[in-house]
C-alpha positions in Angstrom: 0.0 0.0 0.0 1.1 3.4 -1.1 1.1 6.6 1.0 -1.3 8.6 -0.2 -0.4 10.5 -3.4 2.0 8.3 -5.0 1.5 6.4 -7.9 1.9 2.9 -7.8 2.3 0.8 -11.5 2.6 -2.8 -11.8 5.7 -4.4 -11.7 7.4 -5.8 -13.9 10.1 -7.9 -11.9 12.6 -8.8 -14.7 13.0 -4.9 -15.7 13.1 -3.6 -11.6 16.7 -4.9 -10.7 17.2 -2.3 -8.1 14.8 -4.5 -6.4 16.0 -8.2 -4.4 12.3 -9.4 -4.5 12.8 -10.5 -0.8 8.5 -9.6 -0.8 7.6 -9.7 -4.7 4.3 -11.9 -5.5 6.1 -13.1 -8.3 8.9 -15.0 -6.5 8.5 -18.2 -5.9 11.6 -18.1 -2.7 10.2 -15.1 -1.4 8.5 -15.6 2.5 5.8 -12.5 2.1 4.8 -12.6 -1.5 2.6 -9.5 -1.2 4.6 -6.8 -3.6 3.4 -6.2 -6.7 4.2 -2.4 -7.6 6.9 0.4 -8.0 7.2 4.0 -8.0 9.0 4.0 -11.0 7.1 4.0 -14.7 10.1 2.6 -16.1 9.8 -0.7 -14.2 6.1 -0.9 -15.3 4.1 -4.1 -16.7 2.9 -2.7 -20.7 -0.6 -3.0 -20.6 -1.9 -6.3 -21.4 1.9 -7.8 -20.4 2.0 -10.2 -17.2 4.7 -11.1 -15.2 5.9 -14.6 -15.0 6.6 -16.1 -11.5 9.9 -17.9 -11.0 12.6 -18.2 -8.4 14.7 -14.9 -8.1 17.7 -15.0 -5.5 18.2 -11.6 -4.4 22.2 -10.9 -4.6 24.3 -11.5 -1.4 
């Protein structure tokens, strides 16, 4: 959930690598897969696109 006023887009997890996924919906090793947006258009979902779920191993 966003704070209020800020734009949230859906994800698009294989563009966003600034993010380690520990949360993201779409990651099959995460504990709390709950995360589905950014703040950032650039990591954005196209419309009509969907993200495919895999296993993504955030960088130690």
């Amino acid at each position: 959930m966003a704070a209020p006023g800020v734009k949230l887009y859906e994800c698009n997890p294989d563009l966003n690598t600034g993010c380690n996924k520990s949360a993201c919906k779409y990651n099959t090793n995460a504990i709390e897969r709950e995360c589905h947006g950014t703040t950032k258009k650039e990591f954005a979902l196209k419309i009509g696109q969907t993200a495919e779920t895999k296993n993504y191993t955030p960088p130690v």
